[in-house]
N, C-alpha and C positions, 0 to 999 in steps of 0.2 A: 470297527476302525473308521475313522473320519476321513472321509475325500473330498476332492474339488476337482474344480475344472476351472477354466480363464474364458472371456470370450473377448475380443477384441474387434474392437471396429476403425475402420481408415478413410480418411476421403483421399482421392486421388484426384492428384492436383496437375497444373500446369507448371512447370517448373521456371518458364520464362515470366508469367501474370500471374500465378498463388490462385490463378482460380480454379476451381474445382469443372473437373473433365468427364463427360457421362461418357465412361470406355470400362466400365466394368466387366462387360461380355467382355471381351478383349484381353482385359488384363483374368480373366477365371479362365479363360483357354489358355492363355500363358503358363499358368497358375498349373494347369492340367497334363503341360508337354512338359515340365518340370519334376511330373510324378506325383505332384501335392494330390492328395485323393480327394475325389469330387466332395464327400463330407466334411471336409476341411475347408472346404473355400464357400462359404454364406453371402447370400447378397442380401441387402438392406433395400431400406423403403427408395431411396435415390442409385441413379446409375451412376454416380461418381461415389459411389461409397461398394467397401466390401469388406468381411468379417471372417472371424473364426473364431471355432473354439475349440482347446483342448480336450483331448478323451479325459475323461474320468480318471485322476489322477491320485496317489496314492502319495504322494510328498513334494513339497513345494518346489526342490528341483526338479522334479518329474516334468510341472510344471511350465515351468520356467527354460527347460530345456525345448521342451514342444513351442513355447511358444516364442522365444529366440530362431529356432529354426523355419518355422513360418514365417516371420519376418525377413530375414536372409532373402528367403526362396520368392519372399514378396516384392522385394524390392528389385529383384532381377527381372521381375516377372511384369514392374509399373514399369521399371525403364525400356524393357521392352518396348512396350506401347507409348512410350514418349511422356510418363506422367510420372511423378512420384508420390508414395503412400506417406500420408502421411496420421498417425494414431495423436490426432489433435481432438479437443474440447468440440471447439466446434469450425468454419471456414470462418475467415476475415473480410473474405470477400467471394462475393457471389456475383454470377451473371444476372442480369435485367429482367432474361425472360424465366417462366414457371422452370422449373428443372423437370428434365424426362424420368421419370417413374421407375423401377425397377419392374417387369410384364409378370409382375403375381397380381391374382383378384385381391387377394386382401391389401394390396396396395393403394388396387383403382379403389374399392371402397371403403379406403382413409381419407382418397383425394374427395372422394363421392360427401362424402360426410365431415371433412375439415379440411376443405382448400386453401385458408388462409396460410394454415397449422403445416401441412403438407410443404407450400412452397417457400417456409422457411426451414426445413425440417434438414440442414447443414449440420446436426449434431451426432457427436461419436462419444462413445464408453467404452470402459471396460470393464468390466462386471466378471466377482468372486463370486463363484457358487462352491456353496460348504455345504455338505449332507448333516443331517440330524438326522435322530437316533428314529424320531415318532413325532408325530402333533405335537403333542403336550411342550416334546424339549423347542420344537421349533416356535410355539408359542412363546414360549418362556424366553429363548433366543431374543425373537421380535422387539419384547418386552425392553429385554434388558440392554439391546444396544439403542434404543429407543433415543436415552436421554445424549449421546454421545454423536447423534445423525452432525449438530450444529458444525462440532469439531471434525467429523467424520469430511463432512462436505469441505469445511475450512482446509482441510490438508489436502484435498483432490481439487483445490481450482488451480483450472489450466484453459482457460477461454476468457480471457479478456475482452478483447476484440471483435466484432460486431458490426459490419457493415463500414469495416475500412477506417471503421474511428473506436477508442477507449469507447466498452460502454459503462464503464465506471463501478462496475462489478467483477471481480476476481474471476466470476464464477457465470459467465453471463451463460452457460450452458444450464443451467439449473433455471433456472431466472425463465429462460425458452420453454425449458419442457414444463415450467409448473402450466403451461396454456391448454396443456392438456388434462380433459377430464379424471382420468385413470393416475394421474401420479399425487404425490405428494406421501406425509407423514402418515404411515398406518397409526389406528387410535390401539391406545393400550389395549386388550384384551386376556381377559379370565381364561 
């Protein structure tokens, strides 16, 4: 039987200036007095961002239902702490100075190795994980949504906005992360 899980990421924002607030710690112990269980609440590369993702899921309601109620539980948990979540492309606007880190090593050595890359790194997703069956079918997978990424991405721009001005791409979140080494269009493969 085929399952999934959702993962979802948010910046947490300032609700009077839309700018994004490094109160992640903050808002995951709110997250925690709420009952949300520690595995459920993920932190990201920045401390104005924070994530989750669903268990292993057996029907899109299943779903859907987890991840509606982490959201509830979230948004009690940003106002709390004076910010609000929000599951946007990417911020509109950002503070002047570098943004504070989220305190994993593998953070300090993304900042170590791509500073630039790191202190614009304002972007959120949220990303379908579907199981396959073995290699082979998830090859064959890869393959075949391959040719549909263009319209794929077409239907998911939602980041406009870019430093307080149109950046004149639907999609200026894509646009961002193709800076990094690791992403772009896997090639066909046998």
């Amino acid at each position: 039987m085929a399952t999934l899980g959702i993962e979802e990421e948010y910046l947490l924002l300032n609700p009077a200036t839309g700018l994004p607030e490094a109160v992640a710690d903050k808002v995951a112990q709110n997250l925690e007095s709420l009952q949300v269980a520690r595995g459920d609440i993920q932190r990201e590369l920045l401390n104005c961002q924070i994530e989750t993702a669903t268990a292993v899921c057996s029907t899109l309601t299943e779903a859907e239902e987890s991840l509606l109620n982490f959201r509830r539980q979230l948004d009690t948990a940003a106002r709390k702490a004076g910010v609000r979540a929000a599951a946007t492309g990417t911020a509109a606007r950002i503070h002047e100075d570098y943004p504070e880190l989220t305190d994993k090593q593998r953070y300090h050595d993304l900042k170590a190795s791509a500073k630039g890359i790191v202190a614009d790194q304002f972007v959120n997703g949220q990303h379908v994980h579907v199981s396959v069956p073995d290699k082979e079918s998830g090859v064959q997978a890869l393959n075949r949504i391959r040719p549909w990424l263009p319209v794929i991405v077409a239907l998911s721009s939602n980041s406009p906005f870019w430093l307080d001005r149109d950046s004149g791409f639907a999609s200026w979140r894509i646009v961002h992360y193709r800076r990094w080494p690791v992403q772009g269009c896997p090639p066909a493969v046998r």
